[in-house]
N, C-alpha and C positions, 0 to 999 in steps of 0.2 A: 765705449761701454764701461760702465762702473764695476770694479770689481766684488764690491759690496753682493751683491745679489747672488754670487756662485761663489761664495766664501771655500774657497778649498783648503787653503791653508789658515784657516781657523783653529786657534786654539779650543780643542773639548776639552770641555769640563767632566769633571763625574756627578754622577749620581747627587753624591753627599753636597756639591758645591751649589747644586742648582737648588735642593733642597733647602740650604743654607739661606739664596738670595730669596725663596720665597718670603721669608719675613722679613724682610726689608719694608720698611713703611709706604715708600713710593709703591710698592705692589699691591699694597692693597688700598689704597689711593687710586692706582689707574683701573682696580676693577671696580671700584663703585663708580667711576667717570666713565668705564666703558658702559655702565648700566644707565647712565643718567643721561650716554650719548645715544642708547638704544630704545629707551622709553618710548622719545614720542614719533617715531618713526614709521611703526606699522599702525600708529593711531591717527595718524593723515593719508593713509596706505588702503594697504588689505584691512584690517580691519575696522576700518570708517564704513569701507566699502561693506560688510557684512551688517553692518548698521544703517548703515542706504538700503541694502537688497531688503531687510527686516520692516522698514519702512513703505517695501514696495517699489522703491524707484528703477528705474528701468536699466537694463545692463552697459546701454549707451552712457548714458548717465554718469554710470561709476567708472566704466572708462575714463570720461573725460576730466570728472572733477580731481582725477588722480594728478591731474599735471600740476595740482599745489605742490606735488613731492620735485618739481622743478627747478624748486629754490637749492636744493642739495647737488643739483645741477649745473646752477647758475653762479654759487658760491666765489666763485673764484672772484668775479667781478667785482667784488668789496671787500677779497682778502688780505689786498693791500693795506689798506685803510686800517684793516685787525690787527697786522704785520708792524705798523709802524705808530697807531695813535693808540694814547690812554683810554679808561673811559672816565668822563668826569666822575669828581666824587669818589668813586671804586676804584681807579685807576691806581689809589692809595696800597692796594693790596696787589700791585703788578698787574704787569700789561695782559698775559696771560689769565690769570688767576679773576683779574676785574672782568673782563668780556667774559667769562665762564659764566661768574656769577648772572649778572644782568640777563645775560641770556636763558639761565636756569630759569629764572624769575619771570621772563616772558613768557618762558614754556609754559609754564605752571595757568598764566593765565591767559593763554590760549586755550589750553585744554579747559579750562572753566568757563568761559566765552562760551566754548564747542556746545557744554552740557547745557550750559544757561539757554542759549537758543534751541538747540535740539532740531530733530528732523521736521518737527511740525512749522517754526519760522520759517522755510523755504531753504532751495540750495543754495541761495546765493549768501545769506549773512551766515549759516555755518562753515560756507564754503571758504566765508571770508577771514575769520577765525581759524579755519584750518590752515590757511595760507600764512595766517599771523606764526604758528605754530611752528610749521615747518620753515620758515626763514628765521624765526630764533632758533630753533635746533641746528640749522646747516651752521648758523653762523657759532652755534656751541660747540658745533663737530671741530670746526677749522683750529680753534684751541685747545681744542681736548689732542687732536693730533700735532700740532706744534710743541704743546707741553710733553706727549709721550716720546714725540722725538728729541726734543731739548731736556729732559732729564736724566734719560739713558746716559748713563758714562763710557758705552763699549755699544759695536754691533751686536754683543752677547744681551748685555742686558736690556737693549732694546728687541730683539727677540724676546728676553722675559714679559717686559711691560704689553709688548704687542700681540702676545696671546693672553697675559691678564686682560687686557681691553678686549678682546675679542670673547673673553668667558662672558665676562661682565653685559658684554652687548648683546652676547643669544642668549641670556639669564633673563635679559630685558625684552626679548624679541618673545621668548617661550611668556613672560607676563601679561605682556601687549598682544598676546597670540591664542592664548587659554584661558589663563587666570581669569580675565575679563571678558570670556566669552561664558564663561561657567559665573561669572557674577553676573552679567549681563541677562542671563537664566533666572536670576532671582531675585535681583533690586533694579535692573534696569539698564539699559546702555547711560542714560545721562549723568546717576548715580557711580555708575563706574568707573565714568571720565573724569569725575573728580576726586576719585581715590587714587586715580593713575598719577593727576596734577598734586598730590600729597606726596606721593613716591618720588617727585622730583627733588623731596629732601634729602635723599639718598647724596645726589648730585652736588649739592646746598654745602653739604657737611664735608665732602669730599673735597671739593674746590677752598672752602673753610682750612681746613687740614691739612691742604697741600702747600709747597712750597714754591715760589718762583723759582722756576729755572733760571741760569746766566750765562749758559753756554753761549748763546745769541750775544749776549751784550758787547761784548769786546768787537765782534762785527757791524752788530747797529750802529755803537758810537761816531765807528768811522764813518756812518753815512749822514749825507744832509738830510736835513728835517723836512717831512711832506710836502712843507706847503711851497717850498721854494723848487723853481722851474728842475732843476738837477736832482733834487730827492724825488720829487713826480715819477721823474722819468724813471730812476732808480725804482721806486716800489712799483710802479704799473710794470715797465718793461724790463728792467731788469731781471727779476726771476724767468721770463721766458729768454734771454739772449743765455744765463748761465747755465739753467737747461739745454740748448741747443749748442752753445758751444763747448760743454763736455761729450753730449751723448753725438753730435753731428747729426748725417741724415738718419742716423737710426733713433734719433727720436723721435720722428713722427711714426714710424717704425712699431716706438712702443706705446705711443698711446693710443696707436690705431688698435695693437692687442689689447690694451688694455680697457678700452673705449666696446669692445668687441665684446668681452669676457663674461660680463653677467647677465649677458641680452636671454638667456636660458630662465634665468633666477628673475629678471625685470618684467621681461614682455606679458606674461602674462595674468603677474601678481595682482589687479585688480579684482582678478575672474576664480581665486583661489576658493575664498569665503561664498561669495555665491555659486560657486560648483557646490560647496557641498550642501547649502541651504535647498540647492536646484535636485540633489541627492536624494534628499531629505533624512538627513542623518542631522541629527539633535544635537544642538549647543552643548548640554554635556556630556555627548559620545566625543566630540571635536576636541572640547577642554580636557579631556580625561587621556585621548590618545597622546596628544602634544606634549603635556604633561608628567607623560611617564616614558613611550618611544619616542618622544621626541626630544626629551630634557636628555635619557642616554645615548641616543644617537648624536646629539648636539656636541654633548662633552667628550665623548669619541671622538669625533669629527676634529673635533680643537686639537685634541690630546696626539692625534695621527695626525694632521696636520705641522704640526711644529716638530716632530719629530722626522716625518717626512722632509723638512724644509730643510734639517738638518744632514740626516743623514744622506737622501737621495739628490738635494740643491734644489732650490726655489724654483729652477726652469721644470722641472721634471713633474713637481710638485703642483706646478699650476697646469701641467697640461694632464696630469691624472684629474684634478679639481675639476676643470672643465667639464670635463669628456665623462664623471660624476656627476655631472650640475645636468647636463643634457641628457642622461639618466633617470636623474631622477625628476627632472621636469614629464619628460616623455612616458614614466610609470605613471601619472596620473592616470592616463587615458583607460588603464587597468579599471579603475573605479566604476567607469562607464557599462560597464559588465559585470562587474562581481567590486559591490559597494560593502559586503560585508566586514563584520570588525575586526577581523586577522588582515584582512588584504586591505585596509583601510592604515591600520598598523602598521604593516612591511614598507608603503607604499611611504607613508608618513617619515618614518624609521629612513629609508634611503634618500631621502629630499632633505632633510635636519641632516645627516651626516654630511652629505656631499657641500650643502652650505656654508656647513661651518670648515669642513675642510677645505673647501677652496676659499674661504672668506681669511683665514688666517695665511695664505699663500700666497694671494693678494696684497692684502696689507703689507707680509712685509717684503715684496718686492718692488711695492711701489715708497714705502720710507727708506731705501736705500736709495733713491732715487733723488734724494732732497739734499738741499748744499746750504748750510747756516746761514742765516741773515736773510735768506727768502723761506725757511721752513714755511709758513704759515700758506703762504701762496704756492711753493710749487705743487706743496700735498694736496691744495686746494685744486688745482689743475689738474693734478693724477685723477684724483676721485673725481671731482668732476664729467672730467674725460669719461671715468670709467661708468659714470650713472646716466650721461645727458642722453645719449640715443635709446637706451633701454626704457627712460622714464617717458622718454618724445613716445615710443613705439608704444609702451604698454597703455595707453591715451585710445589711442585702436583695438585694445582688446575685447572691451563688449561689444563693439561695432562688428567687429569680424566675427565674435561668435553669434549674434545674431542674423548676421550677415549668411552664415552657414549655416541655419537651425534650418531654413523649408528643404533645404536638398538632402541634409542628413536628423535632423529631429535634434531636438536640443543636448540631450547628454552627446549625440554621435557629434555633434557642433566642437562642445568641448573636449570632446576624447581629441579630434581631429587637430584643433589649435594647439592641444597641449603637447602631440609628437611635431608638428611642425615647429615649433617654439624650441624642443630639444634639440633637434638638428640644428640648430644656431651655434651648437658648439663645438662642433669641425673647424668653422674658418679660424676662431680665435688659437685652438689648442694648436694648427700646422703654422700661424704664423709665432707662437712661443717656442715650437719647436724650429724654426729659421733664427729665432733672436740666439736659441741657446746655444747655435752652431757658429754663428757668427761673433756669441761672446765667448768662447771658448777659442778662436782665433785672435781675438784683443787680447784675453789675457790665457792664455797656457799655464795649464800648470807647470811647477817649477820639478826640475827632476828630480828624482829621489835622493838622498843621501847616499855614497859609496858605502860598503862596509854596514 
């Protein structure tokens, strides 16, 4: 077990020192990279999905076409490739910093693809642009997290950078989640889509602005080059043999927790936006709650979160997060009964905190996790791990709530999936509570000072 994750004897800082590293340029670099890695996220997600339901398309439907968010999934399998090859042309501006780019730029016009066809060309060419969309973003995430890992200079300041990125991405997530549902009210979804794919200059200028990392380099050098049979093996298999022969059998241990963790926050996120379409609460009652309870619960959420992770340790931190997440999944079902704008609010208000506070305990118990010269793939394997069954399952989520509507009536459908979807987050929190007991026997604290 890595001692990284339950830092005890970690140097605090004060107040004034953390304050100090806010203005560090890299900071405010990794928050506009955490925005440009959150943009298009929930626009091949939930809400596409609220864009289909507006369209009329059936809940089955939106289920399934969600499995384009599989690429964020699947990432690992070409993060070698990120890990160890230039990109032509770009590649001038580092290895990291090139693939950002390109990838920004793909984003950008996927989402214009998205609006140019629209709902009326059928599901299959938007669906297929949404697909273009979210395999540029998986593959922007995989550098945007090697770079926040390889420019930290300490596990301190990667804790700083890993909740800038975490601000930056539910900045992006409240954009992709309101903003454009309240524009959507008034110019249009297709018109919206492409002011989202303009906001990808945010991303543009940030990657522009940033510096290659070289932490890595002194490690790559020594490795052979892709194409030759020994570097092969090195980039495909190697990051999984140095994950396993530090962590042993307890790593499968932890990506089966981790792998576990968000199925609360995943499974049912296609069904979000047409719950409340199916409500009939109005595009700008939705934009206006997220907005306002959900922009300060969010930054709450972040702000107790890292401070959490600090003082109480990442293990404890994630099994509060959890057991939050399965919370605030499960207060949906409230709506079903009392849809008005205070319980719509609280309800909202508890779902954005618990997110962001388990989303930044996540993160960075899975970047301790990473060993130089594989960053790019091991992270890609964490997260992976931690999206692939959640994004497989939430693929079934209109099914099942349709599948429920004659024995219970549609809202009773989704009150019903939404508390069974919460309870998905016992198993995860009793096996983080087994890791933390078992890394605390790897590394013991050291005993006090005499005197």
């Amino acid at each position: 077990m890595t001692a990284n994750a339950n830092s005890g004897a970690r140097r605090k800082r004060t107040a004034l020192a953390v304050l100090k590293e806010l203005r560090k340029p890299k900071v405010a670099v990794m928050l506009a990279l955490g925005f440009s890695s959150g943009l298009p996220f929930l626009l091949t997600a939930n809400t596409f999905g609220y864009w289909l339901r507006d369209a009329g398309t059936s809940l089955t439907a939106i289920g399934f076409i969600s499995w384009v968010g599989l690429a964020y999934s699947l990432k690992v399998f070409w993060s070698p490739v990120v890990d160890r090859v230039d990109v032509p042309l770009l590649g001038r501006l580092g290895r990291r910093r090139g693939w950002m780019l390109l990838t920004q730029l793909l984003v950008a016009a996927g989402l214009i693809g998205m609006s140019a066809v629209g709902t009326a060309g059928g599901l299959a060419p938007i669906g297929a642009f949404a697909l273009v969309t979210a395999f540029a973003s998986a593959t922007q995430d995989i550098n945007i997290d090697a770079w926040r890992i390889e420019a930290a200079d300490d596990s301190d300041e990667l804790g700083l950078l890993t909740s800038a990125y975490q601000l930056g991405y539910r900045i992006a997530l409240l954009v992709t989640d309101a903003l454009i549902i309240a524009a959507a009210a008034q110019i249009g979804w297709r018109l919206s889509y492409v002011s989202m794919a303009a906001l990808m200059a945010v991303g543009v200028g940030a990657t522009l602005l940033a510096f290659e990392p070289g932490r890595a380099d002194a490690v790559l050098h020594d490795k052979a080059p892709l194409w030759t049979p020994r570097g092969f093996f090195d980039a495909v298999v190697g990051p999984f043999v140095d994950f396993f022969a530090k962590h042993k059998w307890v790593g499968a241990l932890m990506l089966l927790a981790v792998a576990l963790y968000r199925l609360p926050d995943f499974v049912m996120g296609p069904m979000y936006n047409p719950y409340y379409h199916d409500l009939g609460l109005s595009k700008d009652t939705v934009a206006l709650v997220r907005g306002s309870m959900g922009l300060i619960a969010t930054f709450a959420g972040i702000a107790l979160g890292g401070l959490s992770s600090i003082r109480l340790g990442v293990f404890r931190s994630l099994m509060i997060g959890v057991l939050l997440e399965g919370l605030g999944t499960s207060a949906f079902a409230i709506l079903a009964l009392h849809a008005d704008m205070p319980t719509f609010a609280s309800v909202m208000a508890l779902d954005s905190f618990a997110q962001a506070f388990a989303g930044v305990a996540l993160v960075a118990y899975m970047s301790s996790l990473t060993s130089l010269g594989y960053t790019a793939t091991q992270y890609a394997l964490l997260s992976s791990t931690y999206a692939l069954l959640g994004k497989f399952l939430k693929g079934f989520s209109g099914a099942t709530v349709e599948a429920l509507t004659p024995s219970h009536g549609l809202l009773g459908a989704y009150a019903t999936a939404f508390v069974g979807t919460g309870l998905m987050a016992i198993p995860p929190a009793l096996l983080f509570l087994l890791l933390s007991r078992l890394n605390r026997r790897a590394d013991p604290e050291p005993p006090a000072a005499a005197g």
